[in-house]
C-alpha positions as CSV (number, residue, x, y, z in Angstrom):
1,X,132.3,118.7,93.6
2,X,134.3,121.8,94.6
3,X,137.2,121.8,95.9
4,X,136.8,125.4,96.4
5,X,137.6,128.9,97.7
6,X,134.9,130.0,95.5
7,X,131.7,128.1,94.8
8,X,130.8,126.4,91.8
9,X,128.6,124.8,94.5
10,X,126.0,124.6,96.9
11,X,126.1,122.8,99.2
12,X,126.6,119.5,97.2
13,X,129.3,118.1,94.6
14,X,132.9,119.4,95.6
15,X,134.7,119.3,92.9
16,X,137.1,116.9,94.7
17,X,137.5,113.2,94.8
18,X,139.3,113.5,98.1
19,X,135.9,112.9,100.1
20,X,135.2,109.9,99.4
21,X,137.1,106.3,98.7
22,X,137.8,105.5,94.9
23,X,138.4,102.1,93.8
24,X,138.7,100.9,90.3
25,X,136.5,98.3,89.2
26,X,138.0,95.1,88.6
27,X,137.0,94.5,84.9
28,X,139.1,97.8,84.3
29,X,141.6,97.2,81.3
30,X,144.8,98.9,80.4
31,X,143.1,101.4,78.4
32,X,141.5,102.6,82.0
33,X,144.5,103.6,83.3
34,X,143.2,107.4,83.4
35,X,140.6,106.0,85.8
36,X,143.6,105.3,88.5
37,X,144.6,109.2,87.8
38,X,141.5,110.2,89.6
39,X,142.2,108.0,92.4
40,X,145.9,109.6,92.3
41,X,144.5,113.3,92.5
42,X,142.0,112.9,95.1
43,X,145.0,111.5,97.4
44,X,147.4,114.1,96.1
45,X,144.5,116.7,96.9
46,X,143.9,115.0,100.3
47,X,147.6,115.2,101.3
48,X,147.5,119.0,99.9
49,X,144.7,120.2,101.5
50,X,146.0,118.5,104.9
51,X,149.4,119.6,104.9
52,X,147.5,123.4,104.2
53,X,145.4,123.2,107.0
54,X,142.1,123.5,105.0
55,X,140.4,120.6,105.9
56,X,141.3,120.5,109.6
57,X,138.5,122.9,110.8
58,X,136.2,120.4,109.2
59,X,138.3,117.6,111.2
60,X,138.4,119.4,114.2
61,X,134.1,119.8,114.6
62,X,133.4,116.5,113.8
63,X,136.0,115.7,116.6
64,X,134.2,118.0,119.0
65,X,131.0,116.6,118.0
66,X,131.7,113.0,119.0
67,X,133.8,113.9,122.1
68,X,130.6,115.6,123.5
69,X,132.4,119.1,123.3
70,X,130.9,122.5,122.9
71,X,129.5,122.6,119.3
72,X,126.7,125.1,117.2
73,X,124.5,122.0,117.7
74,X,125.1,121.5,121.2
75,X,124.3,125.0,122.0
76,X,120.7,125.7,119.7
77,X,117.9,125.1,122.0
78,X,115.2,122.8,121.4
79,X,112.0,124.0,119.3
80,X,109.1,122.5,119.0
81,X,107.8,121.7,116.1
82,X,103.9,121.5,114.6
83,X,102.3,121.3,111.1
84,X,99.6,124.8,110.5
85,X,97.4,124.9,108.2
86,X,96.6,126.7,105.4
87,X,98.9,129.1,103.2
88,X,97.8,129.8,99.8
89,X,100.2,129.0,96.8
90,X,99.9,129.9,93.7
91,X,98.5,126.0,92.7
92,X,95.1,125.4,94.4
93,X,96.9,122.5,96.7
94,X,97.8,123.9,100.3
95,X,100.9,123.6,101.0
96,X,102.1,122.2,104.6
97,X,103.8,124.7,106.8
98,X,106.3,123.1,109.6
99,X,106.9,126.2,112.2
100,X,109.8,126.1,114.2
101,X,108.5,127.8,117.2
102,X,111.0,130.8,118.6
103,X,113.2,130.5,115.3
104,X,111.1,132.4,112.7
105,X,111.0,129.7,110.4
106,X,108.5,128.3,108.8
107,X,109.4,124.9,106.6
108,X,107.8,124.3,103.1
109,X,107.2,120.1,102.9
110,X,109.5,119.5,99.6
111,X,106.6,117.2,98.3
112,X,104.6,120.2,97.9
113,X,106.7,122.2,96.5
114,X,107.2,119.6,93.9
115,X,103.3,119.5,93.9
116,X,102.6,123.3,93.2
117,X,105.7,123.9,91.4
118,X,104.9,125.1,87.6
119,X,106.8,124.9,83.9
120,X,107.7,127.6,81.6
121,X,109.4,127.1,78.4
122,X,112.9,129.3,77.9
123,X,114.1,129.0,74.2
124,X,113.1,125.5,74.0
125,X,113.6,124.2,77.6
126,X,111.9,123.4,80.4
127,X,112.3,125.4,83.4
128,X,110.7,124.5,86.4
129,X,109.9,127.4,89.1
130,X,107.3,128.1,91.9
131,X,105.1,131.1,92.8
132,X,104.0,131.4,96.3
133,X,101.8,134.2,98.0
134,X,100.6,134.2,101.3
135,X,97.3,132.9,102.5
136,X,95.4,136.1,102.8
137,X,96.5,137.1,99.4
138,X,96.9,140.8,100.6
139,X,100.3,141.5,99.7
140,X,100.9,145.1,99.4
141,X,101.3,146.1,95.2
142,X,104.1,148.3,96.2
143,X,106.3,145.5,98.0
144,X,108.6,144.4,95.3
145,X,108.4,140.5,94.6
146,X,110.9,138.2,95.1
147,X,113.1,135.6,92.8
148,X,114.8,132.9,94.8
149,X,118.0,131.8,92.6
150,X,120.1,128.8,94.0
151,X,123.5,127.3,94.1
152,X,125.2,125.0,92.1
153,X,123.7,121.5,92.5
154,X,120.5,122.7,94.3
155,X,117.1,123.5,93.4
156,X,113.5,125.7,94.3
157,X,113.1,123.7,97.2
158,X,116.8,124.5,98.8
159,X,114.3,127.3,100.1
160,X,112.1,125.3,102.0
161,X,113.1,127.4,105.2
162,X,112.6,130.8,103.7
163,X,109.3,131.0,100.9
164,X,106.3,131.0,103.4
165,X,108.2,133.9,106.3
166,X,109.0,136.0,103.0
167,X,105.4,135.3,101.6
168,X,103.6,136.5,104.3
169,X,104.7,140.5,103.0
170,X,105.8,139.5,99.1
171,X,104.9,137.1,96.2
172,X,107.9,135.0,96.4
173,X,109.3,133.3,92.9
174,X,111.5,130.7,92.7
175,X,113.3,129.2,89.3
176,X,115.2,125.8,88.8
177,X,118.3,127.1,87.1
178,X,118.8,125.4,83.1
179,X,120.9,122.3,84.4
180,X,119.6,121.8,88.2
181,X,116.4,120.5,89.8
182,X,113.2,120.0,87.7
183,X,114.4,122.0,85.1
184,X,116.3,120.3,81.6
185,X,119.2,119.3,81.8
186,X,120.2,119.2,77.9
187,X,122.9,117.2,76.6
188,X,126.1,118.7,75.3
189,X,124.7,122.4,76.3
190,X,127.5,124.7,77.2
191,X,126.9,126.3,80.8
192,X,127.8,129.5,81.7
193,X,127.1,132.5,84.8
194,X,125.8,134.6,81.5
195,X,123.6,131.9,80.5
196,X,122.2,131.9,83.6
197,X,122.0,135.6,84.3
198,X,119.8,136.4,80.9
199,X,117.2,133.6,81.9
200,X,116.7,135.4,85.0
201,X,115.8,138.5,83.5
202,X,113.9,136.9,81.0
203,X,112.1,135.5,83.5
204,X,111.6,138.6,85.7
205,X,110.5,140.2,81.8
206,X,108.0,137.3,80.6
207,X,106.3,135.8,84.1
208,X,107.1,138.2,87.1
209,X,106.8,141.6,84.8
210,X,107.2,143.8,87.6
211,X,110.6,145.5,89.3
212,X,112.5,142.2,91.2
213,X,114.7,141.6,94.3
214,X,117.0,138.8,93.2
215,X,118.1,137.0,96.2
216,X,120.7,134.3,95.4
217,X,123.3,131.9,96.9
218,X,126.9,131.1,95.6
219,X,126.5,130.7,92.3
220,X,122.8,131.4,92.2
221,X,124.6,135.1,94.1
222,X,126.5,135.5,91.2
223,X,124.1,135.0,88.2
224,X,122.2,137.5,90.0
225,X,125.0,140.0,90.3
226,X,125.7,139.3,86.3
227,X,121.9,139.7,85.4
228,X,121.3,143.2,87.3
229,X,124.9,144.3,85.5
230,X,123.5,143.7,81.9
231,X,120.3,145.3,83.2
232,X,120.2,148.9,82.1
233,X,117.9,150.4,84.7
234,X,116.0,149.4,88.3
235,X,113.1,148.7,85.6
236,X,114.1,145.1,86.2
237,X,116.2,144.6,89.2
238,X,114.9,146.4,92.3
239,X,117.9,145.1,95.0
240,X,120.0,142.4,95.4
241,X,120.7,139.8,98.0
242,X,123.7,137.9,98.1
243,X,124.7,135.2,100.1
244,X,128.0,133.5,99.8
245,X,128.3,134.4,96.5
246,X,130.7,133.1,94.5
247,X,133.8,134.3,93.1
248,X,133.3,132.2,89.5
249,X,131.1,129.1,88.1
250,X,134.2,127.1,89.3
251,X,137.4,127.5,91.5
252,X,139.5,128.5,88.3
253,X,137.9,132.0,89.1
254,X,140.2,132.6,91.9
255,X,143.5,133.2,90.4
256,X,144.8,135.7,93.3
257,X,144.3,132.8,95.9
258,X,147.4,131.0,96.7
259,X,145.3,128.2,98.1
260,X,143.7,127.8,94.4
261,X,147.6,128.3,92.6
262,X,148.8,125.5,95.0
263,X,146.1,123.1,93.6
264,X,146.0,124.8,90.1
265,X,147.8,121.8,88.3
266,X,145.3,119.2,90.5
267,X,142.3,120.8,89.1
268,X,143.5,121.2,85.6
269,X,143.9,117.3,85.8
270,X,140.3,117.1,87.2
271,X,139.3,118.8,84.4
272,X,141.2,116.4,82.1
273,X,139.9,113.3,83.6
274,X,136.3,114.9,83.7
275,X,136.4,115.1,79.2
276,X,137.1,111.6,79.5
277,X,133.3,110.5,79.7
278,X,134.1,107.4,81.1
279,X,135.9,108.4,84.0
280,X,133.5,111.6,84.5
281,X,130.5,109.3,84.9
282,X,132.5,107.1,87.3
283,X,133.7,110.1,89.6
284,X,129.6,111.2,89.3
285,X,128.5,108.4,90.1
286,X,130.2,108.4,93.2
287,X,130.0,111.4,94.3
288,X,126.2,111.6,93.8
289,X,125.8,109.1,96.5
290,X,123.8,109.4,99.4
291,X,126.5,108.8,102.0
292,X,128.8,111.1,100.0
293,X,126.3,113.8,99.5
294,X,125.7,113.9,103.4
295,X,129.0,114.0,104.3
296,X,129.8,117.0,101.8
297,X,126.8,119.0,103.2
298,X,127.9,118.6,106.9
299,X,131.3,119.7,106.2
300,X,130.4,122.9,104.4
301,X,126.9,123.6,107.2
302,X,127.4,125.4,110.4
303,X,124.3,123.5,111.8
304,X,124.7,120.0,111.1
305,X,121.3,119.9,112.5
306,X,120.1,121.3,109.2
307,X,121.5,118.3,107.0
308,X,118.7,116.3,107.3
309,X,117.5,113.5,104.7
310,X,114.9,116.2,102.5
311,X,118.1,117.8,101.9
312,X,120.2,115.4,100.7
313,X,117.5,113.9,98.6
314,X,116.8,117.6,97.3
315,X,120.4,117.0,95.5
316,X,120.3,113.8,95.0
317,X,117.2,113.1,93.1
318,X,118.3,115.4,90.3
319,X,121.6,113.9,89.6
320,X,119.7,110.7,88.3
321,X,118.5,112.5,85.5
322,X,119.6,112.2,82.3
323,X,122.0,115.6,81.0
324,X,122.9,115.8,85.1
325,X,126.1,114.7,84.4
326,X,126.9,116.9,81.3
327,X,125.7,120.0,83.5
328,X,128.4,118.4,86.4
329,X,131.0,118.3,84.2
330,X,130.2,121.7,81.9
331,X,129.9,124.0,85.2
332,X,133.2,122.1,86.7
333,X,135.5,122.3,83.7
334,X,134.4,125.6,82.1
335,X,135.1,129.1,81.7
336,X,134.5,130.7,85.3
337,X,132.7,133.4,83.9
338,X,132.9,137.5,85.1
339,X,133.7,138.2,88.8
340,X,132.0,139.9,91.5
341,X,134.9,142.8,91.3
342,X,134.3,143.4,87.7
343,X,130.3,143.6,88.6
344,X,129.9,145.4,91.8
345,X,131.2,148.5,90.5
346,X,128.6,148.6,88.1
347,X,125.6,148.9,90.1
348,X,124.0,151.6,92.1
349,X,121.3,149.8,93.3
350,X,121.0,148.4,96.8
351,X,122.9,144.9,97.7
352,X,122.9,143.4,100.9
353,X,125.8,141.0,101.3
354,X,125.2,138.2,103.8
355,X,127.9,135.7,104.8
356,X,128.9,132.7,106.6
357,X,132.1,132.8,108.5
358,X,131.9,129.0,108.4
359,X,132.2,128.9,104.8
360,X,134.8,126.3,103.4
361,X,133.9,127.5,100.1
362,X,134.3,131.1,99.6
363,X,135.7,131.9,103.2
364,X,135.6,135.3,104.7
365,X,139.4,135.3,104.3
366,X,139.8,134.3,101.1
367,X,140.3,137.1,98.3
368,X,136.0,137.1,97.6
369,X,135.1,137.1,101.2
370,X,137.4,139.8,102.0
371,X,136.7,141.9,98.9
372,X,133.0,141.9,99.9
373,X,134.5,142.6,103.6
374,X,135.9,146.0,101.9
375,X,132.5,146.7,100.0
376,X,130.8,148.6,103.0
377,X,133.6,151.4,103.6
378,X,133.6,152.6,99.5
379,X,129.7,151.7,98.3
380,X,126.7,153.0,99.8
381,X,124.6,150.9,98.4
382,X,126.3,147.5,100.0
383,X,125.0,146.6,103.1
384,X,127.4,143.6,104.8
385,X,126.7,141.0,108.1
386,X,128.7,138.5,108.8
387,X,126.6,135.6,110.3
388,X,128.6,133.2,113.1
389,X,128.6,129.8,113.0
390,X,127.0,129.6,109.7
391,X,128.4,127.9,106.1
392,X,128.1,128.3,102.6
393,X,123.9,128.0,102.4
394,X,123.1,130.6,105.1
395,X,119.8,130.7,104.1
396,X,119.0,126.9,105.0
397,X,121.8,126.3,107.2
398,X,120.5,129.2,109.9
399,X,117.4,130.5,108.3
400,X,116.5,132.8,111.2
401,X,119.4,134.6,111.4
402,X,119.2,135.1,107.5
403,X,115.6,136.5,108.0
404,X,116.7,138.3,111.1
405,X,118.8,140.8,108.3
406,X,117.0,140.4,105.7
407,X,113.4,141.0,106.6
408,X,114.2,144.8,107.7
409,X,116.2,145.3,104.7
410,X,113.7,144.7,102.1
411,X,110.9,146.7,104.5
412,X,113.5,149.8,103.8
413,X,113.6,149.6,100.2
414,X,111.4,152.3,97.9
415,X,108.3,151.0,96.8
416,X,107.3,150.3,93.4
417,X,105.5,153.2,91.4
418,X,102.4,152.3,90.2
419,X,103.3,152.0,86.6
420,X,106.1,149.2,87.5
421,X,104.0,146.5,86.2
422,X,104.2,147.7,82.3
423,X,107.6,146.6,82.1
424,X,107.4,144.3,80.0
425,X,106.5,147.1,77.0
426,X,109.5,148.7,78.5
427,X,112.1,146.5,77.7
């Protein structure tokens, strides 16, 4: 669903009818002629995008891939893989471990993480989220935990690759943002980054209650960046971790892109045929397909290897529900929300920055990727690593190289005092 130098995405829905086919039913009457409007945009997109060059790189792998050239895939050596057994979760089922020997990853099955994952009720909805500790339940009490925020479209398990290596040194949360996964999806609810960012903290407040390193991904990133912003002190936020964060909720964020003010009047009619609910659940229905789904993930993943079918059913499965198409059309259509360069200067606590240079999305070029590019040289608190060969979900896409950064980072942060866990009478 994003046709996007930012990233009201993961890994899922471009906000662009130009990857896949649309053809208007046959039982469509005159008063359906908006419906054929969506077919013109995708093409006028299509031709857009071509003529800019943006979609060739995407062209260009795939062609390498089936001509046997040199690819990312090509080059990853074979791992084996077993099933261990046991690592303790916060539910009394054990939760299967898949180990890719040699890559430092260790795999969560999603059916698991469905299994142990629990509810907790955020101003009268649902949200679903997971606590996971490892099995030896020794984690040290002055190792900050961790909250685990994804992307647009995506859910808790998204971090399949990344909760049990982090949980063997830190109680690891994860939360199905309002909208996404497990958690409601209420109809006619008005979206929004803020939204987002003040159930996190409430969250951190009510269930964690102790200092939190929010580690997020495009959007996810940016809800996180808004939520430690608002937060008046490291009593809540202890570090952040961002990885492809976004510039906005949607593309209309990136106003200084000239790619975005080429295709500004093409999204504004996206948004126009989206408010027409007939059309909007057409296009959704659509683009929620399996076929679609895949082909939208491989062209925004380094590793193709990593699109497997958990991970398309991890973002398909919760577009059937009912309210996914209101939280579709809500994030696509409105207001983009604060940006990273009106948050960043705000904060003095740490921030590593971790970034695809595969990234279709928010590219390391584009005005996000190369204001985060600046970030090291002025802040001392930013940390930046740009990862090769990687796309918009670095964190599933190459997990090892992710935890490669990542792991040392959080080892150098200051522990936690022993008084971090009243802060819920703090606040």
């Amino acid at each position: 669903m994003a046709l996007s130098t930012s990233a009201a995405s993961p890994c899922l829905l471009l906000k662009s009818t130009s990857l896949f086919s649309i053809r208007v039913p046959a039982d469509f009457k005159k008063e359906d002629i908006l419906s054929v409007g969506a077919g013109i945009a995708g093409v006028a997109t299509a031709i857009t995008l071509k003529r800019l060059g943006i979609r060739s790189k995407v062209l260009v792998q795939a062609e390498s891939l089936r001509s046997g050239g040199t690819s990312l895939i090509q080059r990853r050596k074979h791992v084996n893989v077993r099933t261990i057994q046991p690592v303790r979760s916060s539910s009394a089922a054990p939760a299967t471990v898949v180990s890719e020997e040699g890559d430092n990853v260790l795999s969560l099955d999603v059916s698991d993480i469905k299994a142990i994952s629990r509810s907790w009720l955020w101003r009268g909805h649902k949200i679903n989220y997971l606590h996971y500790q490892a099995g030896d339940g020794k984690t040290s009490p002055a190792a900050p935990p961790l909250l685990l925020i994804h992307g647009f479209g995506a859910s808790v398990a998204h971090w399949r690759k990344n909760i049990a290596i982090l949980s063997r040194s830190y109680t690891v949360y994860a939360i199905d943002l309002l909208g996404f996964g497990a958690s409601d999806k209420p109809t006619g609810f008005a979206y929004s980054t803020e939204g987002w960012s003040q159930l996190i903290l409430d969250f951190v407040n009510e269930i964690i209650q102790r200092p939190t390193v929010l580690i997020g991904n495009s959007v996810g990133s940016l809800a996180c960046l808004i939520a430690a912003a608002e937060s008046s002190s490291w009593s809540l936020i202890r570090g952040l971790v961002l990885l492809n964060c976004a510039g906005g909720m949607n593309n209309k964020a990136i106003v200084d892109d000239w790619r975005i003010k080429l295709l500004l009047p093409l999204l504004w009619f996206f948004d126009f045929l989206l408010n027409q609910r007939r059309i909007a659940a057409f296009l959704f229905d659509k683009v929620k397909q399996r076929d679609n789904i895949r082909n939208i993930l491989t062209s925004i993943y380094g590793n193709k290897e990593s699109v497997d079918n958990d991970l398309v059913e991890i973002i398909r499965e919760p577009a059937d529900d009912e309210g996914a198409l209101d939280a579709f059309v809500s994030v696509v259509t409105g207001p983009p929300g604060p940006s990273p360069v009106q948050l960043i200067p705000k904060l003095t606590l740490p921030i590593l920055v971790l970034w695809g240079d595969e990234d279709p999305f928010t590219p390391i070029d584009g005005p996000v990727g190369k204001y985060f590019s600046s970030l090291p040289g002025q802040a001392p608190n930013v940390s930046l690593f740009v990862l090769e060969g990687v796309g918009h979900c670095p964190h599933d896409d190459r997990p090892e190289l992710v935890h490669a950064k990542l792991l040392p980072w959080l080892a150098q942060l200051p522990a936690l005092q022993d008084n971090a866990n009243n802060l819920s009478r703090a606040n």
